[in-house]
Z-matrix of the N, CA and C atoms (Angstrom, degrees):
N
C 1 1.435
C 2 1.527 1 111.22
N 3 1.189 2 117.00 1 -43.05
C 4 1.369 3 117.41 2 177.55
C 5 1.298 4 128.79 3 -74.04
N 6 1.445 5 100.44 4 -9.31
C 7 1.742 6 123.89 5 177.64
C 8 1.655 7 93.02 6 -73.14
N 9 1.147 8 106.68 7 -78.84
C 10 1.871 9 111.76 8 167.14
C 11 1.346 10 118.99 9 -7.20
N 12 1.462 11 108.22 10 -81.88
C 13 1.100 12 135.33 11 156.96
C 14 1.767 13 105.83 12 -4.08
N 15 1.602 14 112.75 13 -98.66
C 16 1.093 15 135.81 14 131.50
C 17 2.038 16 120.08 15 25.84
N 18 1.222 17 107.16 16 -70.48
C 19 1.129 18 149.65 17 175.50
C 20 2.011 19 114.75 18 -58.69
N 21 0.903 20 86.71 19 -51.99
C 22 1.857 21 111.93 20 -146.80
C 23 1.918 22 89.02 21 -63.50
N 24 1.371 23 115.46 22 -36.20
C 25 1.615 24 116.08 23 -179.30
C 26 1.416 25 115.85 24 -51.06
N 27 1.628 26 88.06 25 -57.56
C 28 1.608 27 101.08 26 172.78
C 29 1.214 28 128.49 27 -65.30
N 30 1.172 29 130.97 28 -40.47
C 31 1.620 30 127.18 29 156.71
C 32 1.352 31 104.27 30 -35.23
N 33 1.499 32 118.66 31 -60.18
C 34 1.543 33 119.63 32 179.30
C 35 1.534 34 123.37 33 -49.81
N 36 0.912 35 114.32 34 -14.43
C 37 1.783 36 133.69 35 -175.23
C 38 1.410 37 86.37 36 -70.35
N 39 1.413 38 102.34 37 -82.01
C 40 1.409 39 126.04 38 -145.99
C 41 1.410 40 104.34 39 -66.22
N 42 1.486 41 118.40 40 -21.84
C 43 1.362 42 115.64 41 -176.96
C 44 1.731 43 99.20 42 -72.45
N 45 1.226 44 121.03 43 -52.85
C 46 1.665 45 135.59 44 174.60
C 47 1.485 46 84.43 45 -34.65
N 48 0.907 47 119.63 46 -91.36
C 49 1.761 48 138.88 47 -166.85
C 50 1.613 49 112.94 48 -11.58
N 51 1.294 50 88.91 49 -44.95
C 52 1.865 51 120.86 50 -168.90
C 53 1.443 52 96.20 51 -54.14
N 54 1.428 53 83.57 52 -65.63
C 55 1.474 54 104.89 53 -156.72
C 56 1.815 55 124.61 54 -74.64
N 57 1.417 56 112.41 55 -7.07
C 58 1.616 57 140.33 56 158.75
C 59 1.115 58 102.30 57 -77.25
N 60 1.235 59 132.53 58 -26.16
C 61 1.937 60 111.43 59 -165.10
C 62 1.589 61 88.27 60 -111.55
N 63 1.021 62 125.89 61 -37.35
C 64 1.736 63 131.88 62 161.01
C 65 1.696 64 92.18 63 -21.18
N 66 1.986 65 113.35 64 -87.28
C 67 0.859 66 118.38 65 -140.29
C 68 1.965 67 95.19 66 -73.12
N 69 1.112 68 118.01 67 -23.51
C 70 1.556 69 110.01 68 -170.08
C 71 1.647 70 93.73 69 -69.22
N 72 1.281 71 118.82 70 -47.00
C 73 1.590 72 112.40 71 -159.05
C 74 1.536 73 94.13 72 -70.24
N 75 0.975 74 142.82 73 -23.53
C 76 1.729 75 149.09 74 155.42
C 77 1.455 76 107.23 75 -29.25
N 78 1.715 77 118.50 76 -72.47
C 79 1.384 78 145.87 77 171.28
C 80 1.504 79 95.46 78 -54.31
N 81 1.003 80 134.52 79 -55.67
C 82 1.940 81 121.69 80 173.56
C 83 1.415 82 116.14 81 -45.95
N 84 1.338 83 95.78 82 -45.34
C 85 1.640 84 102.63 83 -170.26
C 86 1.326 85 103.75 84 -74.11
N 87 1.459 86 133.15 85 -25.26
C 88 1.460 87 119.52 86 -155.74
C 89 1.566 88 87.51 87 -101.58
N 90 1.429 89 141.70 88 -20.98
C 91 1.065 90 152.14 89 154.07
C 92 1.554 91 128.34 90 -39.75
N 93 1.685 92 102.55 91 -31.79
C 94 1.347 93 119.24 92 -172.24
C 95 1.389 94 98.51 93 -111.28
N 96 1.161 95 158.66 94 13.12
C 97 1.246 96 169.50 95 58.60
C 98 1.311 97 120.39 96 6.99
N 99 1.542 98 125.62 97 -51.32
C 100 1.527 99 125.13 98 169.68
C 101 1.529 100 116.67 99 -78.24
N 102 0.952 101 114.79 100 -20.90
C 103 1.642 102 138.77 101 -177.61
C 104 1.173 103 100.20 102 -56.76
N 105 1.561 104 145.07 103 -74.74
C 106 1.027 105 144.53 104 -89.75
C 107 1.900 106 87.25 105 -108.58
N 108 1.555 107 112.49 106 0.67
C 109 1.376 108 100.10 107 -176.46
C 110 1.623 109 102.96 108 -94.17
N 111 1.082 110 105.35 109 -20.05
C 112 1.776 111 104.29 110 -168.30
C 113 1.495 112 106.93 111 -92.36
N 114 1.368 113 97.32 112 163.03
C 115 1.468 114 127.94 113 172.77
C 116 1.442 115 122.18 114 -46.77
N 117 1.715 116 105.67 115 -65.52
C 118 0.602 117 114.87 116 168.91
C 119 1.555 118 125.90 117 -135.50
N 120 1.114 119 148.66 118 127.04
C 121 1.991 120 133.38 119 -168.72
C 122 1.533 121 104.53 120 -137.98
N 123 1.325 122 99.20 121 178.46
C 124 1.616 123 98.67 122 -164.57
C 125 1.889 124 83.45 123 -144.50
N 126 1.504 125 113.60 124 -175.76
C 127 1.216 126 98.66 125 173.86
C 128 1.826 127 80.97 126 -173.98
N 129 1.474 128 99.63 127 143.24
C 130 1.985 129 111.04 128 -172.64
C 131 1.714 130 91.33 129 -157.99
N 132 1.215 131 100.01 130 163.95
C 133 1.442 132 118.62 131 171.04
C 134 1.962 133 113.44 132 -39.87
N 135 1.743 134 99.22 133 -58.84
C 136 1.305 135 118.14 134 -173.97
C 137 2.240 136 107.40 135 -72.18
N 138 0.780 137 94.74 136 -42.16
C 139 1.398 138 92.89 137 165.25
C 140 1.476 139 154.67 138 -174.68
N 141 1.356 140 166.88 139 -112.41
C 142 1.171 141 147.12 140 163.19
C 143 1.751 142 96.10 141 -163.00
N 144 1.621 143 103.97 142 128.40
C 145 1.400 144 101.55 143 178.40
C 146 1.580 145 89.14 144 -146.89
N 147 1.801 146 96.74 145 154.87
C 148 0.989 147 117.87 146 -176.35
C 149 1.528 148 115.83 147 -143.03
N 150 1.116 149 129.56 148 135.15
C 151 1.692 150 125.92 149 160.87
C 152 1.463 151 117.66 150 -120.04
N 153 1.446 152 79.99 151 151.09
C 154 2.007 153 87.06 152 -164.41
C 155 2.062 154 85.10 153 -132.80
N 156 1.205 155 114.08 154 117.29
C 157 1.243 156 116.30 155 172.60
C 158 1.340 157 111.12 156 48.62
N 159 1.784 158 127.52 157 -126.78
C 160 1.363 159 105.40 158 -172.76
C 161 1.807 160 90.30 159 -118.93
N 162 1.808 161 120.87 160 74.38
C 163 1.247 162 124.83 161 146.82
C 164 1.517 163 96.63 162 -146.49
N 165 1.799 164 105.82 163 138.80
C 166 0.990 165 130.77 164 147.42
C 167 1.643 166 129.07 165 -65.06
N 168 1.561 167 126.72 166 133.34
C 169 1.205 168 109.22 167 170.04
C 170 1.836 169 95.88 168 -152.20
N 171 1.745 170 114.12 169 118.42
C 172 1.178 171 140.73 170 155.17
C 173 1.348 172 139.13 171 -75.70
N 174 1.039 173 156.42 172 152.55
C 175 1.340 174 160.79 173 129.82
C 176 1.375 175 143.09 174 -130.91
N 177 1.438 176 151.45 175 -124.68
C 178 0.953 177 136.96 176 -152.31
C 179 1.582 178 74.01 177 -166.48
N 180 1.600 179 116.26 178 131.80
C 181 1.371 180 117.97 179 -156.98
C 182 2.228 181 89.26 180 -105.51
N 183 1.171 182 99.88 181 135.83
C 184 1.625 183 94.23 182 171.33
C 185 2.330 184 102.99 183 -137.27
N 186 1.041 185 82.46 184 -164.91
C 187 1.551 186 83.61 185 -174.40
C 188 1.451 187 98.49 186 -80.16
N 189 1.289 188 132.50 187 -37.13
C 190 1.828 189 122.01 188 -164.00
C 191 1.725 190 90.03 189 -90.24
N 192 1.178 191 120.41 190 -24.70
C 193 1.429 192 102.16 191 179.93
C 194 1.605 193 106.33 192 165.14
N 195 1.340 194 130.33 193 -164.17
C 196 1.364 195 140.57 194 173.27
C 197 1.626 196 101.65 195 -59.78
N 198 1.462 197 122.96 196 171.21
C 199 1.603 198 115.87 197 155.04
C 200 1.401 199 72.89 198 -175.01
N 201 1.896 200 106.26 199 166.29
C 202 1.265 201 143.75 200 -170.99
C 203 1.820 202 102.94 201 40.77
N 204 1.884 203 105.29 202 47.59
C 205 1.343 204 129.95 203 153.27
C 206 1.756 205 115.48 204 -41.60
N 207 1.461 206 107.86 205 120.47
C 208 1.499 207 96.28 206 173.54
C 209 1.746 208 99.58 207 -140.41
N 210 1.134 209 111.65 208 131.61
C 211 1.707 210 135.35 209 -142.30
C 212 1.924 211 76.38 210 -121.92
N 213 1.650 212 104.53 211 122.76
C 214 1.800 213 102.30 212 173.77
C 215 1.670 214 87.75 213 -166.28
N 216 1.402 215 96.65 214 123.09
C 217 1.478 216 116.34 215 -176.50
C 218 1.726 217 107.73 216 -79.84
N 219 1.551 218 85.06 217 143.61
C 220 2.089 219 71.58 218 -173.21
C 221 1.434 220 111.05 219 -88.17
N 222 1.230 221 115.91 220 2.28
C 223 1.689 222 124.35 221 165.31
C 224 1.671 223 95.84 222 -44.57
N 225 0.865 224 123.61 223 -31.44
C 226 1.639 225 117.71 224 -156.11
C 227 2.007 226 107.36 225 -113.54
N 228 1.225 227 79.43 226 -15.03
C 229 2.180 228 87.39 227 177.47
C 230 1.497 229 101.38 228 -87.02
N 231 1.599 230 98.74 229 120.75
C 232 1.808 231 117.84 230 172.62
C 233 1.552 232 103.34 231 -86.02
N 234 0.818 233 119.07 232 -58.87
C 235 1.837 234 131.55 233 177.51
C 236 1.979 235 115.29 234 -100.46
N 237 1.004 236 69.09 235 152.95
C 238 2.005 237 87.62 236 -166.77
C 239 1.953 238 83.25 237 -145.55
N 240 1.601 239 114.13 238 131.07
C 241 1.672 240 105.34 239 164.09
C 242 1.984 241 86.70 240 -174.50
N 243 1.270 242 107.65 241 129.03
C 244 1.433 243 135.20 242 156.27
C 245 1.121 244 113.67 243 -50.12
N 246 1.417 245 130.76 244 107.46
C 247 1.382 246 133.68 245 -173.14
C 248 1.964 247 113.83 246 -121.01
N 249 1.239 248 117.37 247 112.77
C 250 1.319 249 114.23 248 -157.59
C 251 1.278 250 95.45 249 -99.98
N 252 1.630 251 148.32 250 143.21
C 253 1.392 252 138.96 251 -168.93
C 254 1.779 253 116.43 252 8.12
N 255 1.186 254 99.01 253 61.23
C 256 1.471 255 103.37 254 178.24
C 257 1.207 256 124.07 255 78.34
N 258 1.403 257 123.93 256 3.34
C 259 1.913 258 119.86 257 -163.20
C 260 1.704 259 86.99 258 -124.54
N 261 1.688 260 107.64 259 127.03
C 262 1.549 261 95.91 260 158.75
C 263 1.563 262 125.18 261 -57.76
N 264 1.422 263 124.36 262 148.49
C 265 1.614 264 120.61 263 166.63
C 266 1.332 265 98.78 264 -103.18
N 267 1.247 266 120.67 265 165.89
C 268 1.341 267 121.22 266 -163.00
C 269 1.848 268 84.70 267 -120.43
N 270 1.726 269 101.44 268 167.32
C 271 1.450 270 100.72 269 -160.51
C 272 1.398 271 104.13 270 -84.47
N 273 1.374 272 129.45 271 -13.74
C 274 1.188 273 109.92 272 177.24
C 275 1.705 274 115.92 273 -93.16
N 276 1.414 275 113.14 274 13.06
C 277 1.453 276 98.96 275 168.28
C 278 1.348 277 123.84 276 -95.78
N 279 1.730 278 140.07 277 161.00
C 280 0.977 279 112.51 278 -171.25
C 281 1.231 280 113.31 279 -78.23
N 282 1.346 281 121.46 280 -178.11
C 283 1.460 282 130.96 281 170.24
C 284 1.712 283 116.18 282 -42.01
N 285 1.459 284 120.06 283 126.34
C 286 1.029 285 115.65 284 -164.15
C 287 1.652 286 89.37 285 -105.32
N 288 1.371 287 120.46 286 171.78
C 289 1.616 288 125.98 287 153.00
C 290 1.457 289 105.41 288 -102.61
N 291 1.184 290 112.69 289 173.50
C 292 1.323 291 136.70 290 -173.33
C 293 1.561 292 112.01 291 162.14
N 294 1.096 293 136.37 292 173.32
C 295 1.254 294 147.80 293 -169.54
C 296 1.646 295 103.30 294 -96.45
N 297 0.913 296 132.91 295 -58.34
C 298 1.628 297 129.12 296 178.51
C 299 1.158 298 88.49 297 -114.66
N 300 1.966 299 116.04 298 131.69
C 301 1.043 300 141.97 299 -170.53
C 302 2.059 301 94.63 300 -161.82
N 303 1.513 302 96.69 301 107.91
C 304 1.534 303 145.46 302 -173.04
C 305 1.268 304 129.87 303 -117.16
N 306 1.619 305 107.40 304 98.34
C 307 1.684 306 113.16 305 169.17
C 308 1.663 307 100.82 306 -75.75
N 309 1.474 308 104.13 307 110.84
C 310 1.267 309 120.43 308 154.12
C 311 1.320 310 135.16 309 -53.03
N 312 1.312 311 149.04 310 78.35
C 313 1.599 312 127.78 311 179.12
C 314 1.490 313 116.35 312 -98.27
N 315 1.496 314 132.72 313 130.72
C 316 0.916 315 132.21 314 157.79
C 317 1.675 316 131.11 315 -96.73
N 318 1.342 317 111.87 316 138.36
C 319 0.942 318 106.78 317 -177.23
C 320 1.580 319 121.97 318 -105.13
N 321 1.591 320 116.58 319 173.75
C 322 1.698 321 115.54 320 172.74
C 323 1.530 322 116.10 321 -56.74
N 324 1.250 323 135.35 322 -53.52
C 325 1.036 324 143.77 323 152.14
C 326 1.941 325 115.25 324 -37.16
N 327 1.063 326 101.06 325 32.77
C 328 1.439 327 97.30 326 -177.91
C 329 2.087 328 135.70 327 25.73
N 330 1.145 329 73.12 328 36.32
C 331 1.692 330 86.84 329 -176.07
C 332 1.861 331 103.40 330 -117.07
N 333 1.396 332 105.24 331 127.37
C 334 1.479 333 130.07 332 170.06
C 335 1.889 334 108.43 333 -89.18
N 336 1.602 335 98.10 334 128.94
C 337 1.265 336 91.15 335 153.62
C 338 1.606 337 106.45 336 -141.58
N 339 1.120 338 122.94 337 -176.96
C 340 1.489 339 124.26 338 -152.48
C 341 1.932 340 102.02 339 -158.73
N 342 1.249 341 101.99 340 101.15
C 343 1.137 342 111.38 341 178.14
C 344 1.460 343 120.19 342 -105.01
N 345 1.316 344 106.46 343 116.63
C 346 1.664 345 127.90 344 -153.52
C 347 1.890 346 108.72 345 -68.63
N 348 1.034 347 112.70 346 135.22
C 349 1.761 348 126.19 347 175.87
C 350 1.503 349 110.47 348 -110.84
N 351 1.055 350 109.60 349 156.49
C 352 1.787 351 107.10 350 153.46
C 353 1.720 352 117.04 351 -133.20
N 354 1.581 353 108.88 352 5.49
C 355 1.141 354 114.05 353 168.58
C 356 1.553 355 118.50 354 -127.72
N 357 1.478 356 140.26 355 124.38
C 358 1.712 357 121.46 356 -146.03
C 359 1.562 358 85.92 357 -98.45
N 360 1.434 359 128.58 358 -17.64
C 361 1.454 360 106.15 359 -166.03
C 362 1.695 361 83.67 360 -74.16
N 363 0.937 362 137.62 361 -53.66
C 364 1.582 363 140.92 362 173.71
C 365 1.763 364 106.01 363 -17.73
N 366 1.315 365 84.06 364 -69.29
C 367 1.969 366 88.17 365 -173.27
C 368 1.506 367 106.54 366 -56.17
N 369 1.451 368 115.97 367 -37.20
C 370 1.506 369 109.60 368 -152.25
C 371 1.630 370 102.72 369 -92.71
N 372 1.670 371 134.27 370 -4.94
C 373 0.945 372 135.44 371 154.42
C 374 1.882 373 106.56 372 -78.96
N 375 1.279 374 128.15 373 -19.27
C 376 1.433 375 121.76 374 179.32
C 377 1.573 376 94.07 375 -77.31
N 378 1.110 377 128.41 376 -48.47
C 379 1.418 378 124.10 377 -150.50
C 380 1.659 379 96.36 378 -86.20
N 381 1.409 380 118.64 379 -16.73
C 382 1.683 381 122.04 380 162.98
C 383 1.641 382 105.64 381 -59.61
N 384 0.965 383 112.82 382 -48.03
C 385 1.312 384 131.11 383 -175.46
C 386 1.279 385 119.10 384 -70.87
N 387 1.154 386 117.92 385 -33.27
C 388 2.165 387 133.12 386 175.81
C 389 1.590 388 102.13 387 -82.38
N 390 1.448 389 111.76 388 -26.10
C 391 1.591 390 100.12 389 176.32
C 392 1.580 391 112.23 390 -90.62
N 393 1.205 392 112.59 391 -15.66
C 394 1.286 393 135.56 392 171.76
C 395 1.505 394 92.17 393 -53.79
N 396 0.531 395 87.92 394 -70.72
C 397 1.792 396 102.81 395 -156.38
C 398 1.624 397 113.93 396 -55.92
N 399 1.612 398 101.33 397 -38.39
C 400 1.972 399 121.88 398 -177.13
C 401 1.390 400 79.35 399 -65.85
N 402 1.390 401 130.62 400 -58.07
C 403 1.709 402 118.58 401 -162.21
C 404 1.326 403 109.12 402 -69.47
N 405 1.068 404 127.59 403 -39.85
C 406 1.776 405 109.83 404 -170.42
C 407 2.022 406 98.77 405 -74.19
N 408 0.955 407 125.07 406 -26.70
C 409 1.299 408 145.68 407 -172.95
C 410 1.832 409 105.23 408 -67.41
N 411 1.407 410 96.15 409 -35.91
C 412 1.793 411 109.43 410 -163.37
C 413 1.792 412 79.77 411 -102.15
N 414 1.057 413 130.51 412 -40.06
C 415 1.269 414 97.84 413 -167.56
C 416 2.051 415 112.83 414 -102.09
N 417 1.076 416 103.20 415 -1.70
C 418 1.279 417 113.21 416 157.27
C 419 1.773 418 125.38 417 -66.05
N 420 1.346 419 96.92 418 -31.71
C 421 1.746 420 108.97 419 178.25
C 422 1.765 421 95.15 420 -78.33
N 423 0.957 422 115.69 421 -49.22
C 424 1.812 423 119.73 422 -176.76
C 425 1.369 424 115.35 423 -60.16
């Protein structure tokens, strides 16, 4: 009985355990379902991004799907910069860590938004890729 006893926490662990990779592989799946329209998408704990030609569209990844979606064309973003706990990194350094690690975009309309990472080599190949994109975009308008 006291072995049980003993016992009974860890069952409780593992049941928690169960039941987190349950709900993340849920959030994969509803991720891999919204995906399938874009170009290109990425997908992390903190959030879900996607590009389709020259619009971005992010959100906040849950089990039925994306929510608090925000759709911003890069026709209109002046600044693009990787921000690791608040400090820009500049592009030629390598990937730094830090705890909050943030692709910055600014736009003409003077509005910032900040689309959340949890891995920087992740962000810092997207934001290779977002300047990519402002240049063929900037020199196509010219």
């Amino acid at each position: 009985m006291e072995r049980g006893l003993l016992w009974l926490p860890l069952l409780g662990m593992f049941m928690a355990l169960a039941w987190a990779g349950r709900h993340e592989y849920l959030k994969v799946q509803a991720y891999e379902a919204w995906a399938v329209d874009f170009d290109r998408s990425k997908y992390d704990i903190r959030s879900m991004l996607g590009q389709r030609g020259h619009d971005l569209t992010w959100g906040r990844p849950t089990r039925q799907g994306p929510v608090d979606l925000i759709t911003l064309s890069l026709q209109g973003v002046t600044a693009l910069q990787l921000e690791v706990d608040g400090q820009p990194v500049p592009e030629d350094q390598p990937s730094p860590t830090g705890k909050s690690i943030n692709l910055v975009l600014s736009t003409d309309r003077d509005e910032t938004y900040q689309i959340p990472f949890t891995d920087s080599d992740l962000a810092r190949r997207w934001e290779k890729a977002l300047h990519q994109s402002l240049q063929t975009l900037k020199s196509a308008s010219a």
